[in-house]
BALOBA-1460 file (C-alpha; in Angstrom, 3 decimals):
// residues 296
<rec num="1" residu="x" x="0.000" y="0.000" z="0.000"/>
<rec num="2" residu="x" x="2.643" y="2.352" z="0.676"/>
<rec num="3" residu="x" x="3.921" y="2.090" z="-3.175"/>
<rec num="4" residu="x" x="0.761" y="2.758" z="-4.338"/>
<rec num="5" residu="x" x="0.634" y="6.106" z="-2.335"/>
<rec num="6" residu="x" x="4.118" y="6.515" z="-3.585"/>
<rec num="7" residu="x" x="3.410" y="6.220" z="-7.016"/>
<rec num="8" residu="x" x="0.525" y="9.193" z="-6.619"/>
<rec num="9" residu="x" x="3.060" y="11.526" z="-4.733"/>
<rec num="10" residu="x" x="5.694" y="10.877" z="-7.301"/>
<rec num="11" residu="x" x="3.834" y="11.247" z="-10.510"/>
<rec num="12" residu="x" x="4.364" y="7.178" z="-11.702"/>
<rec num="13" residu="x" x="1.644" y="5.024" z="-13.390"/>
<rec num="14" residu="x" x="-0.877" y="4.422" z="-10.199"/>
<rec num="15" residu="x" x="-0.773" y="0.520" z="-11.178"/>
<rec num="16" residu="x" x="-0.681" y="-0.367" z="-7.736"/>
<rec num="17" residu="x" x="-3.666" y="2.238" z="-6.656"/>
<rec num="18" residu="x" x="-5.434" y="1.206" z="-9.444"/>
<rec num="19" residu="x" x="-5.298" y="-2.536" z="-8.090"/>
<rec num="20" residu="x" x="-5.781" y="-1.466" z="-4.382"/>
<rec num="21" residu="x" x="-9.171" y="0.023" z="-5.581"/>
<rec num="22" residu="x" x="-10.226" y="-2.350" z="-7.530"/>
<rec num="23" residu="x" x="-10.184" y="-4.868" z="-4.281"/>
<rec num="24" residu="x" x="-12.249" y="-1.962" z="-2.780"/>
<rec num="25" residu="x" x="-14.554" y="-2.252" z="-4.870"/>
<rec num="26" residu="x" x="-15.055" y="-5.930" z="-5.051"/>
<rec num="27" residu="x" x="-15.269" y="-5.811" z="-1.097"/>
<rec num="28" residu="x" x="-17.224" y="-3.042" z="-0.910"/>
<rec num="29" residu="x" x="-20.007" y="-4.378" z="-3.236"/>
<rec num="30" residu="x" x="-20.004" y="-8.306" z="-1.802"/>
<rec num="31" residu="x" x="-19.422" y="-7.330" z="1.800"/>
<rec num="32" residu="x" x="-22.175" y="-4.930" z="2.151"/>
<rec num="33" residu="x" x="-24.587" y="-6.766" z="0.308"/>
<rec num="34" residu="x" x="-23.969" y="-10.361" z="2.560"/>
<rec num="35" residu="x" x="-24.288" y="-8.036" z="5.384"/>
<rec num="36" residu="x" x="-27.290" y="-6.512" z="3.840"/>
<rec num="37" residu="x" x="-29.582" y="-9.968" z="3.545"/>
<rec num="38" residu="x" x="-28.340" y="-11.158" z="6.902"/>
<rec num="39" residu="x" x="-25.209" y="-13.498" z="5.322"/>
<rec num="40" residu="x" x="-22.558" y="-11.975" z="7.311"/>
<rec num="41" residu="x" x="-22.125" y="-9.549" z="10.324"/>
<rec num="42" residu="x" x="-19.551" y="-7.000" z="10.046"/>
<rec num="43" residu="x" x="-16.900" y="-4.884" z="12.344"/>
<rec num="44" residu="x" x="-16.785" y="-1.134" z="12.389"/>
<rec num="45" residu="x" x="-13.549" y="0.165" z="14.266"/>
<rec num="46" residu="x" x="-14.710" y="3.500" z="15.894"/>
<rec num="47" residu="x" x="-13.713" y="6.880" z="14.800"/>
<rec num="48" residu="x" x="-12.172" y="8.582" z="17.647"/>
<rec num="49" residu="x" x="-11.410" y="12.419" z="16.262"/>
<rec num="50" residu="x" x="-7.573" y="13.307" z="16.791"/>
<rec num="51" residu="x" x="-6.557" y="9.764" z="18.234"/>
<rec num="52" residu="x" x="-7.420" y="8.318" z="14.615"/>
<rec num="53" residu="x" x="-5.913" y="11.019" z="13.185"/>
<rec num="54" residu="x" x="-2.858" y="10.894" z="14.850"/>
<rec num="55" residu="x" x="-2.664" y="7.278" z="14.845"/>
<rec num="56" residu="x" x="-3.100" y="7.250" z="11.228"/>
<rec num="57" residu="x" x="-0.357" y="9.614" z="11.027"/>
<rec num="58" residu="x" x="2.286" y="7.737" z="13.175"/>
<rec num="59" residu="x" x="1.576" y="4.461" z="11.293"/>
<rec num="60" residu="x" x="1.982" y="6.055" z="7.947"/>
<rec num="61" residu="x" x="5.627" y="7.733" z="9.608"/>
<rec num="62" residu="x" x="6.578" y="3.963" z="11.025"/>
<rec num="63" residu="x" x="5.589" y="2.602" z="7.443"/>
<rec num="64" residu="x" x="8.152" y="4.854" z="5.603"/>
<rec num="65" residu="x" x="11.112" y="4.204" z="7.800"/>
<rec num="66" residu="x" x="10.245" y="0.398" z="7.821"/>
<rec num="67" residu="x" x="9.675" y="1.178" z="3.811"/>
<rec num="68" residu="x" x="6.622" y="-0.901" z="3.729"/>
<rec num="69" residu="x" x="3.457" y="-1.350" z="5.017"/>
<rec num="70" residu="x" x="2.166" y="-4.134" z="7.195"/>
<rec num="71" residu="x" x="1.400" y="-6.969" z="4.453"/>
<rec num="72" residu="x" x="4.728" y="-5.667" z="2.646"/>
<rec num="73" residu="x" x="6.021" y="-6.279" z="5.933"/>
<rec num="74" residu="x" x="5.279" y="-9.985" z="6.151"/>
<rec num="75" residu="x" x="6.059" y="-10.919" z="2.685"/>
<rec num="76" residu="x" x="8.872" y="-9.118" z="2.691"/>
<rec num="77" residu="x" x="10.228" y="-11.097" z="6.018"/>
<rec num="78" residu="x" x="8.853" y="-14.147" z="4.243"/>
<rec num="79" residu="x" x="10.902" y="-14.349" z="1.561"/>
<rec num="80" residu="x" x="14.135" y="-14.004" z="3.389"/>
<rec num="81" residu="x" x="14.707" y="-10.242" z="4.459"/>
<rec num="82" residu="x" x="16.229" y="-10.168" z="7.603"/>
<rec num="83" residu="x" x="15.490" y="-6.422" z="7.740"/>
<rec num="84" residu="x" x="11.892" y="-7.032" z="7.133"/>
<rec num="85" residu="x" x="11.940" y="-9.632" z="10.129"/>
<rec num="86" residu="x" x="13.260" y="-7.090" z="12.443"/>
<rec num="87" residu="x" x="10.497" y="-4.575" z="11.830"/>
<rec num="88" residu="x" x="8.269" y="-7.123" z="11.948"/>
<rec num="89" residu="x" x="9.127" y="-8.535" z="15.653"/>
<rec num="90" residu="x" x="9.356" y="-4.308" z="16.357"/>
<rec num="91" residu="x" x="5.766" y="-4.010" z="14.891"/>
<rec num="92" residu="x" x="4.552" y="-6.640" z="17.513"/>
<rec num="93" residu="x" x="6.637" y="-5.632" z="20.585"/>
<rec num="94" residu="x" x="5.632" y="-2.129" z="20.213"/>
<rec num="95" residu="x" x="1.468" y="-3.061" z="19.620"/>
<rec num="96" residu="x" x="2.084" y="-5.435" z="22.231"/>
<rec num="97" residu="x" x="3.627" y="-2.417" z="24.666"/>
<rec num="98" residu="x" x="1.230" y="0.178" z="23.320"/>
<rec num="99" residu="x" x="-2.100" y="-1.936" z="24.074"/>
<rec num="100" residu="x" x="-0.621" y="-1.897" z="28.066"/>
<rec num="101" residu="x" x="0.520" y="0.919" z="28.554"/>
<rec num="102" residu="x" x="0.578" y="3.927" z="26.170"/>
<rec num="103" residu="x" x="-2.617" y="3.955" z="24.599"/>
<rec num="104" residu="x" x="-5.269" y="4.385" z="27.521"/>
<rec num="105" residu="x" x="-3.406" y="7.260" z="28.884"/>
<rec num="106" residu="x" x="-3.525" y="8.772" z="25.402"/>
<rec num="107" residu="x" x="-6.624" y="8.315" z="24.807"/>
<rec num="108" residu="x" x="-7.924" y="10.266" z="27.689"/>
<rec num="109" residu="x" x="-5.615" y="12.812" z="27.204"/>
<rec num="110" residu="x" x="-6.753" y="13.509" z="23.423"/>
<rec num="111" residu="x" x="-10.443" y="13.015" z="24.545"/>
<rec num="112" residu="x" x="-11.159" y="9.800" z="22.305"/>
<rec num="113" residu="x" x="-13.807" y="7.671" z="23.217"/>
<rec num="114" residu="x" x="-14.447" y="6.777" z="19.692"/>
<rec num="115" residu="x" x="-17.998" y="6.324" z="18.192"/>
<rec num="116" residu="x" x="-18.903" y="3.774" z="15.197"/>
<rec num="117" residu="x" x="-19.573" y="6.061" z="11.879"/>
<rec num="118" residu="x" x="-19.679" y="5.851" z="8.490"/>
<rec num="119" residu="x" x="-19.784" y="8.041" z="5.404"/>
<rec num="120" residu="x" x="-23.568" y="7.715" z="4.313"/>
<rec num="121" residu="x" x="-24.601" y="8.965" z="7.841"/>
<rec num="122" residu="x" x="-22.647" y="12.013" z="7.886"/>
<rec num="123" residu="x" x="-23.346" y="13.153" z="4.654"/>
<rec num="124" residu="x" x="-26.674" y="11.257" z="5.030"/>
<rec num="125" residu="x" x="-27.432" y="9.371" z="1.978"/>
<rec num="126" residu="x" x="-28.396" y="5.723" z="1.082"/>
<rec num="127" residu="x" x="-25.404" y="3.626" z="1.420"/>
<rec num="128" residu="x" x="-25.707" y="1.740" z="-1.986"/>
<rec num="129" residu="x" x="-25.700" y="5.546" z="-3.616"/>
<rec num="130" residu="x" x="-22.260" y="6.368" z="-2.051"/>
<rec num="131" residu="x" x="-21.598" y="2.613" z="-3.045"/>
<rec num="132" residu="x" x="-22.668" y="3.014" z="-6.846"/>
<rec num="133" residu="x" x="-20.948" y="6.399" z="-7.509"/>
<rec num="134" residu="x" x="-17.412" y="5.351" z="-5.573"/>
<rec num="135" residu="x" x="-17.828" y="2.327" z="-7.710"/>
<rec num="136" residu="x" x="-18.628" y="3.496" z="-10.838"/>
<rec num="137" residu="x" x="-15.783" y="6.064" z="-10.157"/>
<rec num="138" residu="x" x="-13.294" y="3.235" z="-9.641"/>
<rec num="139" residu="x" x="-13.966" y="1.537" z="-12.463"/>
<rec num="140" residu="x" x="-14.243" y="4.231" z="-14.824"/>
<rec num="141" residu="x" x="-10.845" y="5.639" z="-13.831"/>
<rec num="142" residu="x" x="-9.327" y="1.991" z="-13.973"/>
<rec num="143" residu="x" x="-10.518" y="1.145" z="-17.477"/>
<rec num="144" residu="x" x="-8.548" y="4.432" z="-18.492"/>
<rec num="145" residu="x" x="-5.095" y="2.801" z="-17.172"/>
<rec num="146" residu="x" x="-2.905" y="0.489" z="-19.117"/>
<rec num="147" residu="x" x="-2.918" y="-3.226" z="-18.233"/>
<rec num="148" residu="x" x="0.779" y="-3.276" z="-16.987"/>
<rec num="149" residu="x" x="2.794" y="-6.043" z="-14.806"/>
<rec num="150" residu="x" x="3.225" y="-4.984" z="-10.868"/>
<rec num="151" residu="x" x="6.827" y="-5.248" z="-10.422"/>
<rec num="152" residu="x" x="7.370" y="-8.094" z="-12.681"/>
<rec num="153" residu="x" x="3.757" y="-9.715" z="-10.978"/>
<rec num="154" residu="x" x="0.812" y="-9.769" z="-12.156"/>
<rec num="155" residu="x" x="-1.172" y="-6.903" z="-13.774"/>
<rec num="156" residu="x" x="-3.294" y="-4.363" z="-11.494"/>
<rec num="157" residu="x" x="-6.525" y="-5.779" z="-12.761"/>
<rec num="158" residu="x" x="-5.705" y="-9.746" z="-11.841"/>
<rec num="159" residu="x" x="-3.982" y="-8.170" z="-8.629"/>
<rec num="160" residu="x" x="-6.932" y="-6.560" z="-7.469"/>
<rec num="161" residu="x" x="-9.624" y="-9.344" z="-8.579"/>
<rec num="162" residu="x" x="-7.388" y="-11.666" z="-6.505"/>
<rec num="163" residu="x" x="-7.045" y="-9.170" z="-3.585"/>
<rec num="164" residu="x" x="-10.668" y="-8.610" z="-3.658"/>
<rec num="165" residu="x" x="-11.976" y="-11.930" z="-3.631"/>
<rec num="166" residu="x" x="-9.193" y="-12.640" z="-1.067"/>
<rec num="167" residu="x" x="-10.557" y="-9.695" z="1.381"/>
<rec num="168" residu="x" x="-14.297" y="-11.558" z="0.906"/>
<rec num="169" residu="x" x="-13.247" y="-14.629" z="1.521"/>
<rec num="170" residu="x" x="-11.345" y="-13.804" z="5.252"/>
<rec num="171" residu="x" x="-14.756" y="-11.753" z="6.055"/>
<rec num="172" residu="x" x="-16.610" y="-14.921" z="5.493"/>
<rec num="173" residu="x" x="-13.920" y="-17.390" z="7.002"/>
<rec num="174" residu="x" x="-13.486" y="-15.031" z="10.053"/>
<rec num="175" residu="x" x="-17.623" y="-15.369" z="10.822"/>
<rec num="176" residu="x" x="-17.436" y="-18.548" z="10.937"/>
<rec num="177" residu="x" x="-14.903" y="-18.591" z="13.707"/>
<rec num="178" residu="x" x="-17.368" y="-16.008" z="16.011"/>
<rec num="179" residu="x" x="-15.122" y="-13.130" z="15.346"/>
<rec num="180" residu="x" x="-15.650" y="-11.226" z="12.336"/>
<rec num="181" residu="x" x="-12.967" y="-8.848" z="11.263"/>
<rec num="182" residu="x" x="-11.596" y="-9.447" z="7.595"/>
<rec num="183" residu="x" x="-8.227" y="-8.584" z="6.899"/>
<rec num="184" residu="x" x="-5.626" y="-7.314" z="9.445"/>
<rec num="185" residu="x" x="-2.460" y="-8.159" z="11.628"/>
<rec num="186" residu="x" x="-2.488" y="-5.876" z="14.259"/>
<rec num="187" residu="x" x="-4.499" y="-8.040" z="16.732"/>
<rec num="188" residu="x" x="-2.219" y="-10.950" z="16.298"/>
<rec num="189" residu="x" x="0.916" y="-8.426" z="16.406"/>
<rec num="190" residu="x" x="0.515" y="-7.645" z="19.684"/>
<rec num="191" residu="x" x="-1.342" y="-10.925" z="20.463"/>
<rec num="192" residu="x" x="1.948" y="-12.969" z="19.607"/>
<rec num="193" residu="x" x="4.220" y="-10.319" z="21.597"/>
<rec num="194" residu="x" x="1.713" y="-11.255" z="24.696"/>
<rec num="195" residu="x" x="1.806" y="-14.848" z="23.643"/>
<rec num="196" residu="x" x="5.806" y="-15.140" z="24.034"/>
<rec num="197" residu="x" x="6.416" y="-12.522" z="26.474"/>
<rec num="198" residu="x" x="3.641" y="-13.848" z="29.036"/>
<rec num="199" residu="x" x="2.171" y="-17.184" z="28.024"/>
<rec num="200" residu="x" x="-1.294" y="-16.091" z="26.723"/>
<rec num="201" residu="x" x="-2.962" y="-18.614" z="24.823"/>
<rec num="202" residu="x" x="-5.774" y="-16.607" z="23.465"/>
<rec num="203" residu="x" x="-3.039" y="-15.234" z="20.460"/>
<rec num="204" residu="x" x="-3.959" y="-18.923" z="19.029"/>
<rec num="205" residu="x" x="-6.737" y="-17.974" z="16.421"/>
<rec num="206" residu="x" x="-7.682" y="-17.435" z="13.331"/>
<rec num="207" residu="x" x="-6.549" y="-13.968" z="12.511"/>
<rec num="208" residu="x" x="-3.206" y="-15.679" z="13.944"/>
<rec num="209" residu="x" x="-3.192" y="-18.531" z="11.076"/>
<rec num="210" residu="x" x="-4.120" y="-15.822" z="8.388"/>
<rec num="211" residu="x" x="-1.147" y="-13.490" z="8.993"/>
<rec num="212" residu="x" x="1.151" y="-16.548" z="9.196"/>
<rec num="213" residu="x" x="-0.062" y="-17.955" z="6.089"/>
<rec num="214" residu="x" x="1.568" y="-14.370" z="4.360"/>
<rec num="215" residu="x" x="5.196" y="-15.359" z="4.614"/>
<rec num="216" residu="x" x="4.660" y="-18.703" z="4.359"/>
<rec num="217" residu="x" x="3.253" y="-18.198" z="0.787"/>
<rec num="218" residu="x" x="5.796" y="-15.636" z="-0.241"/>
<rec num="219" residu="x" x="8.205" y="-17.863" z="0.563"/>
<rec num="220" residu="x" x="6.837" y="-20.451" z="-1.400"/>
<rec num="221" residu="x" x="6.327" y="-18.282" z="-4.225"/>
<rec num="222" residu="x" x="9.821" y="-17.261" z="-4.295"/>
<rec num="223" residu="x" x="10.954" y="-20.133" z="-4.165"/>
<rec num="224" residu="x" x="9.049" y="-21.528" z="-6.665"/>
<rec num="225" residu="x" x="10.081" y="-18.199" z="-9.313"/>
<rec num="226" residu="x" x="13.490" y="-19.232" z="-8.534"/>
<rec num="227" residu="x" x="14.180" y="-15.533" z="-6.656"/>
<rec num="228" residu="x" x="16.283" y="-15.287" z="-3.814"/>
<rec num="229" residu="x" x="16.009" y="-11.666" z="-2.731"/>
<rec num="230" residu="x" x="17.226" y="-12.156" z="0.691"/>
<rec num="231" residu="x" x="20.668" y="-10.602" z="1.531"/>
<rec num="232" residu="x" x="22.934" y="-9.888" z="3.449"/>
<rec num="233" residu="x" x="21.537" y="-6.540" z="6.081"/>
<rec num="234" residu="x" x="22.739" y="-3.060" z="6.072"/>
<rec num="235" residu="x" x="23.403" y="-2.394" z="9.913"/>
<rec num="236" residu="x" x="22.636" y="0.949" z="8.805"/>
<rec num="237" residu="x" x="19.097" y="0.236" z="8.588"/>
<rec num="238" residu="x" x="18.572" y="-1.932" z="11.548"/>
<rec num="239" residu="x" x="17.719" y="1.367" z="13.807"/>
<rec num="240" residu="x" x="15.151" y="2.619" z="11.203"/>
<rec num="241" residu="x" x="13.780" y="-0.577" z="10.802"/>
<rec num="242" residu="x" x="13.451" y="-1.133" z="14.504"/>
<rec num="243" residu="x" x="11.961" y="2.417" z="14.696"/>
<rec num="244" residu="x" x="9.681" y="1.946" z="12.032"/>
<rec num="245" residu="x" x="8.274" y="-1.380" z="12.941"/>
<rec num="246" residu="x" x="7.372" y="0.449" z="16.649"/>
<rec num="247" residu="x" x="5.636" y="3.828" z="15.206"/>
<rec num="248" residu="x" x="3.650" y="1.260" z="13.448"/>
<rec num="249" residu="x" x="2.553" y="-1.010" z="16.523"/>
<rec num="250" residu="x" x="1.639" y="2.428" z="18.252"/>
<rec num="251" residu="x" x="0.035" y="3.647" z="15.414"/>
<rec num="252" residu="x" x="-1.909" y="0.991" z="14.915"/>
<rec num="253" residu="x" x="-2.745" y="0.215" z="18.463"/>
<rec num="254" residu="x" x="-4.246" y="3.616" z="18.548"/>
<rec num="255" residu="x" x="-6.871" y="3.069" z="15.561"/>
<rec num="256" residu="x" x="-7.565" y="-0.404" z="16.141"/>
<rec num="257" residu="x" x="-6.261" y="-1.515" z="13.402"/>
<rec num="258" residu="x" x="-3.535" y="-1.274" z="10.445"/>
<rec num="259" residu="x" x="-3.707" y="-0.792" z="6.739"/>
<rec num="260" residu="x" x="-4.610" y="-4.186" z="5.968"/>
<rec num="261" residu="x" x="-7.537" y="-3.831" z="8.246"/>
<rec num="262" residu="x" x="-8.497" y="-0.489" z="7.856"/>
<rec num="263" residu="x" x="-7.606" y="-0.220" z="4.102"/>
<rec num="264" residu="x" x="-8.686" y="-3.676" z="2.868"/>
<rec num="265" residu="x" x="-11.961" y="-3.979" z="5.646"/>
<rec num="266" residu="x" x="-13.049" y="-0.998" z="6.869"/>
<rec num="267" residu="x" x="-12.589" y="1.394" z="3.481"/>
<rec num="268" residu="x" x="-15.073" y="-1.117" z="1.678"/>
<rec num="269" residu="x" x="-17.632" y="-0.562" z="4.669"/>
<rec num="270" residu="x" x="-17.458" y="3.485" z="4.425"/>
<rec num="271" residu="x" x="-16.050" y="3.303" z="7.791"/>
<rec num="272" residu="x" x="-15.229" y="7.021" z="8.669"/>
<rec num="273" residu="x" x="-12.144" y="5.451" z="11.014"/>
<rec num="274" residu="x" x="-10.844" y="4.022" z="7.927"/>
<rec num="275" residu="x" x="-11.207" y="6.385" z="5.431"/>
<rec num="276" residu="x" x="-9.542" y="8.896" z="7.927"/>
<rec num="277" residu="x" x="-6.473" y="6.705" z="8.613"/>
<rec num="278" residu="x" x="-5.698" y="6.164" z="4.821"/>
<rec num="279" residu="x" x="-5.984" y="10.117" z="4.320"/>
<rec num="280" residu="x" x="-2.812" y="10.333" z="7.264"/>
<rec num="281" residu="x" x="-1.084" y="7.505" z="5.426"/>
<rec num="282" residu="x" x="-1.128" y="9.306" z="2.028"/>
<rec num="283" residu="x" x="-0.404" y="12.553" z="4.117"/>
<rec num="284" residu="x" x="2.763" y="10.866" z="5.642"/>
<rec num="285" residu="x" x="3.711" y="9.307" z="2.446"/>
<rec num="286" residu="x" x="3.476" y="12.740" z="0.771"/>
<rec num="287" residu="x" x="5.940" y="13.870" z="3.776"/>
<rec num="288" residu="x" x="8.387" y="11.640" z="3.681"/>
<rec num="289" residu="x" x="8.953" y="11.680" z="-0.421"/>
<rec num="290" residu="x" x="9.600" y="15.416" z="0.369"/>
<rec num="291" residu="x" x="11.682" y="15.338" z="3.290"/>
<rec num="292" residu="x" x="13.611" y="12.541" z="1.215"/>
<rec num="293" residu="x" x="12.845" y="9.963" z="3.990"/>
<rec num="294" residu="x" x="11.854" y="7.890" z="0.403"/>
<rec num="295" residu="x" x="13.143" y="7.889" z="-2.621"/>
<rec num="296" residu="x" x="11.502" y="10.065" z="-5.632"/>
């Protein structure tokens, strides 16, 4: 997710924006309508004023030192990246130390109780409207790109059919467990840290197997394109990997949730806590391309 904001900020081809919306949409249209005849109950994470937007900002600052986001994250470690691995165990010690200790005192301080709310009932309008036009938005302005390979992947129109279908398919499999919540890692982040650091069991669910399965298949897949990325790590960027992976358990912590979750869950749903985080993302990606924190 964070190339796709950095190839808006820097003027590229918005292949990978074009494919992150395209999942929206496919979420956005499936998800609300099994919710809508009673097939499927979803999560809202609460908006919470200046906590979510500072949260949203702080994740978005952790995501450009770590140079990814949280998925890019965990395939990244997956296929070999020590680096990767580091911000990854930082990601879940510092959701892990946030959830105990930081973010309660924060919240009171910045006044965020949080409420659940959505785009149709600010502006208030029917739901499917704001559905149709976003998605008839999408698509239009998708159809107008080029059908290009991601990085030597797939194209953005397979990528975001797949991601789309994939986001679906954890809303359903997560109901079935009790526990709704679609995409994310940022409960099982700091649910592992509490798992190792203190023996709690309750880590041991589904949301745990899902994130796990996302190294474990970009492993495979690199292995099985012949790539061998990993090599050897620049102690340079331990510290800014380490700090990265902690803005981004804090910032996360604070919202309730990470880009997978918020971006690839709660966008789809018009949830005003999402759509607010991925604003401070793109805001933080925009700052660190011009502080040169990221490359142009």
């Amino acid at each position: 997710m964070l190339s796709a904001f950095h190839e808006v900020v820097t003027g590229r081809a918005p292949d990978m924006l074009r494919a992150y919306l395209l999942a929206v949409v496919i979420q956005m249209v499936a998800v609300n309508l099994l919710a809508h005849y009673g097939y499927l109950q979803t999560t809202i994470q609460p908006f919470s004023g200046v906590v979510t937007v500072a949260g949203g900002f702080v994740f978005g600052l952790g995501m450009i030192l770590a140079v990814g986001c949280a998925g890019a994250v965990l395939y990244r470690a997956g296929e070999g990246k020590l680096d990767y691995l580091l911000v990854m165990i930082a990601y879940a010690v510092g959701a892990w130390a946030s959830n105990n200790w930081v973010v309660s005192p924060l919240r009171h301080v910045l006044r965020g109780e949080g409420r659940v709310l959505t785009l149709p009932d600010m502006l208030p309008v029917s739901r499917w409207l704001v559905i149709a036009v976003a998605a008839f938005g999408i698509i239009l302005w998708g159809l107008r790109g080029k059908r290009r390979s991601c990085h030597d992947g797939w194209d953005w129109s397979l990528t975001g059919l797949l991601l789309g279908l994939i986001g679906v398919a954890a809303w359903a499999a997560s109901a079935i467990t009790g526990r709704p919540a679609g995409l994310g890692a940022v409960n099982v982040s700091h649910g592992l840290a509490g798992f190792f650091l203190r023996g709690d069991v309750s880590a041991l669910n589904w949301s745990l197997f899902l994130v796990v399965g996302i190294p474990l298949g970009s492993l495979i897949a690199s292995r099985l394109h012949g790539r061998s990325p990993a090599g050897p790590v620049r102690f340079a960027r331990i510290p800014q990997a380490l700090a990265g992976g902690l803005l981004m358990g804090l910032g996360a912590t604070l919202v309730e949730g990470d880009n997978m979750l918020h971006g690839l869950s709660g966008v789809p749903l018009l949830a005003m806590s999402s759509l607010t985080f991925m604003l401070c993302i793109f805001l933080s990606t925009w700052v660190g391309v011009k502080l040169g924190w990221l490359a142009k």
